[in-house]
N, C-alpha and C positions, 0 to 999 in steps of 0.2 A: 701548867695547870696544877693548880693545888688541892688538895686532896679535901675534901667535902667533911663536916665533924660528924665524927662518929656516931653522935645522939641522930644527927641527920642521915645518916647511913643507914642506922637502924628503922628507923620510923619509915622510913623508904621500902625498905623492905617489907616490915611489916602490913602494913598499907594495899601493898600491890599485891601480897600472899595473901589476903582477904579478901580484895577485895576478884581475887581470880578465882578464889574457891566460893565468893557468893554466885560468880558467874556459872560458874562450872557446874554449883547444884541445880542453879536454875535451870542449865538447858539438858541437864537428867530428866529433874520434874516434867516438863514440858515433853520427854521423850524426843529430842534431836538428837543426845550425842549421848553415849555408852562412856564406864566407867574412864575405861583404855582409854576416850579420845583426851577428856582430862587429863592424867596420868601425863602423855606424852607430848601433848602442848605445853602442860609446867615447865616438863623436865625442857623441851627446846627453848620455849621462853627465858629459863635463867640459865640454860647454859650459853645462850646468844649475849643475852644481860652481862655473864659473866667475860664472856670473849671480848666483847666490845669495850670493858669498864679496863678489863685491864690490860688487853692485849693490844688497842690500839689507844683508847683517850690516855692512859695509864697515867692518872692522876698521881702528881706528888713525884712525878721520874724527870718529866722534861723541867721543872722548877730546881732540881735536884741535878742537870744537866753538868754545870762545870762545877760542881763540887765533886770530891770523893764519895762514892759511895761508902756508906753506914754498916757496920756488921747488919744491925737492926734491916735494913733496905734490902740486903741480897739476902737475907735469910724469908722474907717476906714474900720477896719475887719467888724463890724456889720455893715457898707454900702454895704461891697463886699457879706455879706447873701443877703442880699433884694434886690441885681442887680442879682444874681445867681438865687433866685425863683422867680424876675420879668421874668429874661429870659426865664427860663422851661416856666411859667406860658402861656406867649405870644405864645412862640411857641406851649405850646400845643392848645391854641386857633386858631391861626392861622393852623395849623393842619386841625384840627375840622371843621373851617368852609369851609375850602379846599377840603375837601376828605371825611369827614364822612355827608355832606350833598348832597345825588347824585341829580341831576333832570336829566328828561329827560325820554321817553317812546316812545312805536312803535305809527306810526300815520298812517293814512289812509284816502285821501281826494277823497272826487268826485265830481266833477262841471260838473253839467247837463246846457251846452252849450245853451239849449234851453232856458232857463230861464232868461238866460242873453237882456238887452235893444238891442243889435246889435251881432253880430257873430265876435266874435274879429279877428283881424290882424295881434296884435302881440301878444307873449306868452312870458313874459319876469321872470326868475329865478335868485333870489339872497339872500345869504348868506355868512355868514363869515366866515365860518369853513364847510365845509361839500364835500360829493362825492355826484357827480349827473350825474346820467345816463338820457338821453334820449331816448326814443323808438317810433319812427313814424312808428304804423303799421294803418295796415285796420283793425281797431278798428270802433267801434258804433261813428258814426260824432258827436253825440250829445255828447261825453264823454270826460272829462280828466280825468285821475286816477291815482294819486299819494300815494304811500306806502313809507314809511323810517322807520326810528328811529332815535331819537334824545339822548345825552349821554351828560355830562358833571356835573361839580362840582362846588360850588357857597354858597355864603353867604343863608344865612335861609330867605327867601321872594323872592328870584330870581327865575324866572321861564323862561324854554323855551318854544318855541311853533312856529307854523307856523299861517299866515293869507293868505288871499287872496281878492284882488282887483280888480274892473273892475272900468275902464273911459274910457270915448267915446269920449273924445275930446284930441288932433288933430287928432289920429287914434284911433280905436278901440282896448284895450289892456287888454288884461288879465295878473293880478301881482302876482306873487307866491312867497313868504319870509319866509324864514325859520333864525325868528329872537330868543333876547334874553334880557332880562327886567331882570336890578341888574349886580352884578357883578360875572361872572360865567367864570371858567378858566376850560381847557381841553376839549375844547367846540370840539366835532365831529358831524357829523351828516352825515346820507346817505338818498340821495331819488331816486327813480324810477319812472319818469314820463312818461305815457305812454298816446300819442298823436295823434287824425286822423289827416290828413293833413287836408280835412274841406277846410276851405279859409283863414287857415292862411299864413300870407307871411314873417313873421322873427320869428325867435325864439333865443332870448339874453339869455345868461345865463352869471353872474357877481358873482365870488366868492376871495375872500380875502385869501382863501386858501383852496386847494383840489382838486380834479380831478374831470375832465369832459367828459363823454360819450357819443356818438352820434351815435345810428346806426338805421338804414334803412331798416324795415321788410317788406316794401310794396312789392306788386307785380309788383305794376309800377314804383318803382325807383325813388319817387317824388323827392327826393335831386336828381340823375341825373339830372334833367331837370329844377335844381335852383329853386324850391317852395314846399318849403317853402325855404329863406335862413337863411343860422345860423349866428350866430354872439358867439364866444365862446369866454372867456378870465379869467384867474386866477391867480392872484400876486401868489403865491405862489404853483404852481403840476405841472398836465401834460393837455394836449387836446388831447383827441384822438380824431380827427375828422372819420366821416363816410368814409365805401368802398365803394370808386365810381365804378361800373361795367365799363370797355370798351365794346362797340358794337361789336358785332364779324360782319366779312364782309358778305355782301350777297352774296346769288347763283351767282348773275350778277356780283360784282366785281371780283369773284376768277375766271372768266371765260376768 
């Protein structure tokens, strides 16, 4: 088997390196597959590509059969060893620092509202990956109490975690982030934020991707009656906004 021209080598390559990374963004966008899964289908793709091209069709060797071999020839073949156990080598690192590094653990916050300089206003949630429920019940006024887990895979020093901020200027705002220091793929996270009504008057929640939950345990219906209001939004899931009750009629109107 004779060895394919160069020009056509190339283009070969070219070709299927594009046309695997229009693939690859696409099913990011669309939210099927996380950075890592691209990453490590390329690498297996050409390192298969590469085993097969020369470790077994090995163009240009069996034509080359009863001739001597060429300085040129054996100096080739032992470049195609040292790209073949560069390749393994990489991906297995890349592997490694992928998947065999987990972070991430269950958390559990509580902000004693008292403590805080003012009674905040607003109660703003954001994250880049995660599901978040809201729960406005009649809860202790003094309380916010957030439970999750966090989950995901990342280079050896990356950590996740959550923080929380209060500033009093231009409103009074409580900040809750469920962030991510280094570089960490398959990043999930769930939280459970459970909230009195109190005197707050918005509650934002801002995520990059995941779902968002809002329901209403009070006995007074405080979303009926717009206060707190929400502000919900997420590039990437769904919103289930809260059940509004309809008033049923009085004695007086069915009359």
């Amino acid at each position: 088997m004779e060895a394919p021209a160069a020009g056509l080598t190339r283009a070969s390559l070219a070709l299927g390196l594009v046309v695997g990374s229009v693939q690859g963004l696409g099913r990011m966008a669309a939210g099927a597959h996380f950075l890592s899964d691209v990453i490590w289908s390329a690498l297996l793709a050409l390192g298969l590509a590469h085993l097969l091209y020369h470790h077994i069709l090995r163009p240009g060797v069996r034509g080359a059969a009863n001739r001597s071999e060429s300085a040129m020839q054996w100096v080739w073949r032992r470049q195609n060893r040292w790209i073949t156990w560069l390749t393994l080598l990489g991906a297995a690192l890349v592997l490694l620092a992928l998947f065999v590094t987990p972070h991430g653990k269950p958390f559990s916050t509580q902000v004693d509202l008292g403590l805080l300089p003012q009674s905040p206003r607003v109660l703003e949630v954001t994250a880049a990956a995660a599901n978040i429920e809201i729960v406005i019940g009649d809860f202790p006024k003094s309380q916010i109490l957030v439970d999750g887990e966090l989950h995901g895979f990342g280079m050896p020093g990356s950590r996740l975690g959550t923080s929380m901020a209060f500033r009093s200027a231009p409103i009074p705002t409580l900040s809750y982030r469920i962030e991510e220091q280094g570089w960490i793929t398959d990043l999930s996270a769930s939280a459970t934020i459970r909230v009195p009504p109190g005197d707050l008057q918005l509650i934002v929640v801002r995520l990059h991707q995941g779902n968002i939950q809002v329901t209403d345990t009070t006995r007074r219906r405080v979303l009926d009656n717009g206060a707190p209001q929400i502000d919900l939004h997420t590039d990437a899931g769904r919103v289930q906004q809260p059940q509004r009750t309809t008033p049923s009629p009085s004695a007086d109107s069915r009359r």
